[in-house]
C-alpha positions as a Markdown table, in Angstrom:
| # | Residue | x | y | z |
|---|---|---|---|---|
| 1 | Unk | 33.9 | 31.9 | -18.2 |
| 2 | Unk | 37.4 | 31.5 | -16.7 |
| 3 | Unk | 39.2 | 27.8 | -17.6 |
| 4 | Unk | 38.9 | 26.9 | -14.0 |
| 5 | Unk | 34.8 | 26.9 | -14.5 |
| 6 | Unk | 35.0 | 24.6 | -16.9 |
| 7 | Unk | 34.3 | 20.6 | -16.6 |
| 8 | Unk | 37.0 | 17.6 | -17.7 |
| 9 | Unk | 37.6 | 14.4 | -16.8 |
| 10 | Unk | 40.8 | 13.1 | -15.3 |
| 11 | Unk | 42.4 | 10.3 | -18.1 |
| 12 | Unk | 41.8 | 7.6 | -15.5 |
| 13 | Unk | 37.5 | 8.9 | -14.9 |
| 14 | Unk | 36.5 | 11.3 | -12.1 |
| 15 | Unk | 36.8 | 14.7 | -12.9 |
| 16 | Unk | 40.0 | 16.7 | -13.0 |
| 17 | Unk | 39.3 | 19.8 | -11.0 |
| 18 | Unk | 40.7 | 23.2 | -12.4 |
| 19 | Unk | 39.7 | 25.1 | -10.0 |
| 20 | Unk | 43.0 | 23.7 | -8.0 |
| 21 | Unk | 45.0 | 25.2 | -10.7 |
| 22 | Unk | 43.6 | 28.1 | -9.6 |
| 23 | Unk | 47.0 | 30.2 | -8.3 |
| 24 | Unk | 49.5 | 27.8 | -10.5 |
| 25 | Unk | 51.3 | 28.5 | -14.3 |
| 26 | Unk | 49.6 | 25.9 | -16.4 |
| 27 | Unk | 51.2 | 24.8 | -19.5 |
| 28 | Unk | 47.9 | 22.7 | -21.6 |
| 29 | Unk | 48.9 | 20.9 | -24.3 |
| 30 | Unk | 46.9 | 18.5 | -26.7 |
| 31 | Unk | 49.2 | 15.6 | -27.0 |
| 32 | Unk | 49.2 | 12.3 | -29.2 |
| 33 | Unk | 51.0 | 8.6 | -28.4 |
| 34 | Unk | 51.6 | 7.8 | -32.4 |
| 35 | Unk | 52.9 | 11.5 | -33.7 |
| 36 | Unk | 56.2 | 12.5 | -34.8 |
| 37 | Unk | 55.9 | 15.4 | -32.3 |
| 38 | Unk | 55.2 | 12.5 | -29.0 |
| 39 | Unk | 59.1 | 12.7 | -28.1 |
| 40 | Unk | 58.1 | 16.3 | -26.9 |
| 41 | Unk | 56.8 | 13.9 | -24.0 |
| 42 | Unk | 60.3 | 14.1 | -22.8 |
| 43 | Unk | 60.3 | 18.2 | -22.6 |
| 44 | Unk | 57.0 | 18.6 | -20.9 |
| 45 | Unk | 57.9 | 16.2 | -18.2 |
| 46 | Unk | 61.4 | 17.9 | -18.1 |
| 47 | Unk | 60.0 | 21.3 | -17.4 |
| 48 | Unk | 57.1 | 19.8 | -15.7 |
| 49 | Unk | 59.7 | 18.6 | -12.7 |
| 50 | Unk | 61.7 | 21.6 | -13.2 |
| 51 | Unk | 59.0 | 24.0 | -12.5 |
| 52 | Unk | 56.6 | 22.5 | -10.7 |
| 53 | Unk | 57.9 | 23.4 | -7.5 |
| 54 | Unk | 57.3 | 27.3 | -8.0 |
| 55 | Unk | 54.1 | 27.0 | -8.9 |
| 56 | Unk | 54.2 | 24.9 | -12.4 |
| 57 | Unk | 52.1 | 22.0 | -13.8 |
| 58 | Unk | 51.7 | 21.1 | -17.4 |
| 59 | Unk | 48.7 | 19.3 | -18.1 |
| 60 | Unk | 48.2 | 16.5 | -21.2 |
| 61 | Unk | 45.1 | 16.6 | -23.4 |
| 62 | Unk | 45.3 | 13.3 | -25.4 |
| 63 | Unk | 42.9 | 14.0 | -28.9 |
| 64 | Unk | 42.6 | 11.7 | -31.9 |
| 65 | Unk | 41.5 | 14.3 | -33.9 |
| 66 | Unk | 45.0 | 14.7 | -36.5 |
| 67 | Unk | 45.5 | 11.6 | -37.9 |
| 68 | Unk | 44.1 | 8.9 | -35.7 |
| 69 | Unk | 47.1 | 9.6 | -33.6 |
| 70 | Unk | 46.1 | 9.0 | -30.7 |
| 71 | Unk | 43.6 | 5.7 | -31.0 |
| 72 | Unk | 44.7 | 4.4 | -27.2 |
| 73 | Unk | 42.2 | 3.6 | -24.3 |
| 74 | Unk | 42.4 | 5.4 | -21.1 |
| 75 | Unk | 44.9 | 2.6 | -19.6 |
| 76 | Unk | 46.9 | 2.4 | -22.9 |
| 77 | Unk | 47.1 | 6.1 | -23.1 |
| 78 | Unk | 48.4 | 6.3 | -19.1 |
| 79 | Unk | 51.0 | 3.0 | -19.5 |
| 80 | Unk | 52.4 | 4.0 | -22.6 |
| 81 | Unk | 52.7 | 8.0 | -21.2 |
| 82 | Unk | 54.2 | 6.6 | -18.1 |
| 83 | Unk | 56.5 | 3.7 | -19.1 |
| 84 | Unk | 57.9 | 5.3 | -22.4 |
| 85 | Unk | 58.3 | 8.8 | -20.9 |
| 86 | Unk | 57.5 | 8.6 | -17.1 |
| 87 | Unk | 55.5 | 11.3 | -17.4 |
| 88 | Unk | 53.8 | 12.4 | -13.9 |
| 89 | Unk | 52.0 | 15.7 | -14.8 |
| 90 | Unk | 48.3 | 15.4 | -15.3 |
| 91 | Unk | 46.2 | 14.0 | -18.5 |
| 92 | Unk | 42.6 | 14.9 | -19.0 |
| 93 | Unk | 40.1 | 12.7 | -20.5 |
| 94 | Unk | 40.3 | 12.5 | -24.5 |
| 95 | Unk | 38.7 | 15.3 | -26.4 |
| 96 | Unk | 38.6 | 17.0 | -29.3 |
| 97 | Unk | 40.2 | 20.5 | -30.3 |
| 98 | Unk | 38.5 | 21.6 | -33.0 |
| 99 | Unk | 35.3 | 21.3 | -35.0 |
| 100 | Unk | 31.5 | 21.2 | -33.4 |
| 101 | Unk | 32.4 | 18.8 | -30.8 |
| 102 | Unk | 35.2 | 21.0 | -29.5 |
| 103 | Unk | 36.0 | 20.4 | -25.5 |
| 104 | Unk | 34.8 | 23.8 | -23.9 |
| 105 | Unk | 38.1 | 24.1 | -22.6 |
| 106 | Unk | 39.8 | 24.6 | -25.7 |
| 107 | Unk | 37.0 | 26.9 | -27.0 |
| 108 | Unk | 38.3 | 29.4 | -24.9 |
| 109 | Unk | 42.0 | 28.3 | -25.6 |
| 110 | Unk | 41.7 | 28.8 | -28.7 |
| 111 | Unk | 40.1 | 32.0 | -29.1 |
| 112 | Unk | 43.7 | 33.6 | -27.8 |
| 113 | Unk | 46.1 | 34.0 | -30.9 |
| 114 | Unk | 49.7 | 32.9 | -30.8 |
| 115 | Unk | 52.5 | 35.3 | -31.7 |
| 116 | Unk | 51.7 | 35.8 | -35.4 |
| 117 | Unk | 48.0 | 37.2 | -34.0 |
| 118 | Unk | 46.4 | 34.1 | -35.7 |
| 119 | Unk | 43.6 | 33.0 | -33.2 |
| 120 | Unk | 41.1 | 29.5 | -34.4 |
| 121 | Unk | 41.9 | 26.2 | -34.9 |
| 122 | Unk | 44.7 | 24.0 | -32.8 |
| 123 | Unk | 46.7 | 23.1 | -36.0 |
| 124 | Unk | 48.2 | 20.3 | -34.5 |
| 125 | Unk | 49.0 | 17.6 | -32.2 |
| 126 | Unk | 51.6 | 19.3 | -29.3 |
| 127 | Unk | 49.9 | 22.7 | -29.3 |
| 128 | Unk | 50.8 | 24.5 | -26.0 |
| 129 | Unk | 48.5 | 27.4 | -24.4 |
| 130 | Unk | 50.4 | 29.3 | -21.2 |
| 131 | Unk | 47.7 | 29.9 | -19.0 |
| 132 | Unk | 49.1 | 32.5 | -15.8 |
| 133 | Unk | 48.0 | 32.2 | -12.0 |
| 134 | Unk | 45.2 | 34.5 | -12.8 |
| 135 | Unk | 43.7 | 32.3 | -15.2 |
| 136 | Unk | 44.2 | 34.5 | -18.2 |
| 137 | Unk | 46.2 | 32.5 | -21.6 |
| 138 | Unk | 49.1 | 34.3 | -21.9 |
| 139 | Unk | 50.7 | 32.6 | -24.5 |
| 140 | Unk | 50.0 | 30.2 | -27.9 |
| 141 | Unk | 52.9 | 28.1 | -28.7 |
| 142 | Unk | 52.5 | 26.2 | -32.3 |
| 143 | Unk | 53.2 | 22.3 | -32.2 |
| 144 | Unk | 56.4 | 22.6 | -33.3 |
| 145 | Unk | 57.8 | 25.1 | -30.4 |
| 146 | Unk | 59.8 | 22.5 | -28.4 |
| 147 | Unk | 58.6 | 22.4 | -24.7 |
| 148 | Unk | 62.4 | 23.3 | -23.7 |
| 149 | Unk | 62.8 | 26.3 | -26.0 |
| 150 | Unk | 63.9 | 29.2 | -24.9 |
| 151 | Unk | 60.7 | 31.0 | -26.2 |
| 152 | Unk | 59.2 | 28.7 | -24.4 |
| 153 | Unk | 60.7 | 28.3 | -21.0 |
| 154 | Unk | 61.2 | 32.6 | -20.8 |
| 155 | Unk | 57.5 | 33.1 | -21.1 |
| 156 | Unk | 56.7 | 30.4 | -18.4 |
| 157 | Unk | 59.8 | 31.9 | -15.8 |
| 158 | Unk | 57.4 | 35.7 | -16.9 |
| 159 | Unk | 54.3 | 34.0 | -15.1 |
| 160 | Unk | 55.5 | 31.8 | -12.3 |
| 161 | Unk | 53.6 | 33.0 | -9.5 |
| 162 | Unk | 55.0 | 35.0 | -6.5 |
């Protein structure tokens, strides 16, 4: 089943269709309001704008699963993402990453393994998957790869579309 099959409600209810992806880079990250990592906020909106007029979107997965660190409603979730960091990309619903009630979404995220060939478990808050016009992953990025590094930004420029 490609990603853009696959169900998930928009933050704000209604559903958030992938299947307009479809074409786009996509940059999905599992993201957190009360982390140490949440100032990478800043670096997705930063490449979010930069990008997103070649084809580029990054789209916010708020979980609660490390921590508790992300306890917020749907409306404190979307004020705090938009007043503290402005950010303007997409945000799903609030799932969880790992364990038996993991989001079908990231069950096929994370089957792909990140550059170390370790596939499984999102380890963290801020994970980012690359996910290419195609549809295929293409990259694992561990939470502590900043959104703005160059490891980071070269492999997104490799699957811009056109």
């Amino acid at each position: 089943m490609a990603i853009y099959d696959i169900d998930i409600a928009a933050l704000g209810g209604g559903p958030l269709h992938l299947q307009e992806l479809k074409g786009k880079a996509v940059l999905i990250v599992n993201v957190a309001s009360k982390c140490g990592l949440t100032p990478q906020y800043e670096g997705l909106e930063r490449i979010h704008e930069r990008y997103s007029p070649r084809g580029f979107t990054v789209v916010g997965v708020p979980c609660n699963q490390f921590a508790e660190q992300e306890p917020g409603s749907p409306d404190e979730i979307a004020t705090f993402c938009s007043t503290t960091y402005g950010v303007t990309f997409p945000l799903t619903e609030k799932v969880d990453v790992n364990g038996p009630g993991r989001h079908a979404l990231f069950e096929q995220l994370t089957a792909v393994p990140d550059t170390e060939g370790k596939a499984g478990d999102v380890a963290w808050n801020f994970e980012k998957f690359l996910v290419a016009p195609d549809g295929a992953v293409s990259g694992r990025f561990r939470p502590l790869v900043e959104p703005e590094s160059d490891e980071l930004v070269a492999a997104i420029e490799a699957v811009l579309p056109g």
